[in-house]
N, C-alpha and C positions, 0 to 999 in steps of 0.2 A: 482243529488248530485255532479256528476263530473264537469258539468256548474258553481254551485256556489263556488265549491272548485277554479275549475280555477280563475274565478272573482274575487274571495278573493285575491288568489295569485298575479292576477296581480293587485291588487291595490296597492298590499302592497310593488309589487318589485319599480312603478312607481311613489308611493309617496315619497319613500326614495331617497335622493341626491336633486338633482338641481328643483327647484320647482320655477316657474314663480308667483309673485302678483302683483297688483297694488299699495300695501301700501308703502310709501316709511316714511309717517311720523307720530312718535305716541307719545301721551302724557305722557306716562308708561315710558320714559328712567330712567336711575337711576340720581336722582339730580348730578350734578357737583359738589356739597358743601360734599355731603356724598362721592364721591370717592378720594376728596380734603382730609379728614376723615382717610380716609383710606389709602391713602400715606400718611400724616403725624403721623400715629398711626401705621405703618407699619403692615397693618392687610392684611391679605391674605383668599382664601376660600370662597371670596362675590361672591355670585350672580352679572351680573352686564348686562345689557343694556344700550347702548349709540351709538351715531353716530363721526367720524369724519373725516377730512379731512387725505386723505393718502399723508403722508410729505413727504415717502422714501420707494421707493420700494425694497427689501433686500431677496439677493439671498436665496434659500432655504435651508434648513437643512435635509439633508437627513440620518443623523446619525439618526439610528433609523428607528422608521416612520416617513418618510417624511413629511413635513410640509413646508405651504406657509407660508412667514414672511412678515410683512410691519409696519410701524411706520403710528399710527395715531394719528392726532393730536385734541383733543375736545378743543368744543366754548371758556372754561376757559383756554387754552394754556398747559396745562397739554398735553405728551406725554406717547401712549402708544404702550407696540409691541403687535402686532396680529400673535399669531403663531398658524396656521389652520391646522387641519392634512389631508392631501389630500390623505389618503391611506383607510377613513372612510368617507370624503367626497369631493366632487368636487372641485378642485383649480377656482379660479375667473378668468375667461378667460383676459388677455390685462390689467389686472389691472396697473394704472399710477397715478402717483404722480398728486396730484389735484382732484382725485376724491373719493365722499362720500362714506363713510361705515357705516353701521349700524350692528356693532355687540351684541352679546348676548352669555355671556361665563361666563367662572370662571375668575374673577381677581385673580391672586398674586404679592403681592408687592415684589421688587426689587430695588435696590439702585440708579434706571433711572427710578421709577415711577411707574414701573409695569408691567406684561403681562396678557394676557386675551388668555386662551384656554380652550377646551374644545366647542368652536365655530363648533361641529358637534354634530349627534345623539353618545350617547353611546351603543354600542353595547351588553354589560353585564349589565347594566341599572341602572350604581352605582353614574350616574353625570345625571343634568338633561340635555335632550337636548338639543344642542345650534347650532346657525348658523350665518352667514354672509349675507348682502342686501346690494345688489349692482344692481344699475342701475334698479330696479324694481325685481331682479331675489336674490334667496334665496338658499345658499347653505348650504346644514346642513346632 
């Protein structure tokens, strides 16, 4: 019993945070025309999946829980801010301007477009999971 107890454990301490895949690309993003939708209806509260390019890397916000920030920017030219909480999950090691993200968070609209959090697991389990894919590797 204390064998499967530990194994338990430790699956659970080492699936959580930084997790390596190979998928880097999926057909499931949220259309571009529906978050186009959604800045011009100024709705907030979407689910949202999407990838883009990081325009601006932007110091952190440590008011509060800390959080990694950066501007990305999607296919349709739309910018958005990426505010990660790095105190629930791992910050993206070297992140630079020029390289792909694929996030998975809450959008809310904001009078520049938007931001997208909630790009970690929730811990009280009231958001649904989200994370960040970079370079092959998954932080959430």
């Amino acid at each position: 019993m204390k064998k499967i107890t530990l194994i338990i454990f430790s699956f659970l301490i080492f699936s959580c945070g930084k997790t390596t895949t190979s998928k880097t690309e999926n057909n499931d993003y949220t259309p571009l025309s529906t978050i186009d939708e959604w800045i011009n209806n100024h709705e907030s509260n979407q689910q949202i999946y999407q990838q883009g390019e990081v325009v601006k890397v932007l110091k952190d916000d440590n008011q509060g829980s800390p959080h990694q920030k950066f501007l990305a920017k999607l296919d349709n030219g739309k910018t958005l801010l990426i505010s990660h909480n790095t105190e629930l999950a791992e910050r993206i090691p070297n992140l630079k301007k020029g390289d792909r993200v694929s996030f998975y968070g809450e959008y809310e609209w904001n009078s520049k477009g938007g931001v997208v959090h909630w790009t970690h697991h929730d811990p009280k389990g009231r958001h649904l999971d989200g994370y960040l894919l970079h370079n092959g590797t998954k932080y959430n």
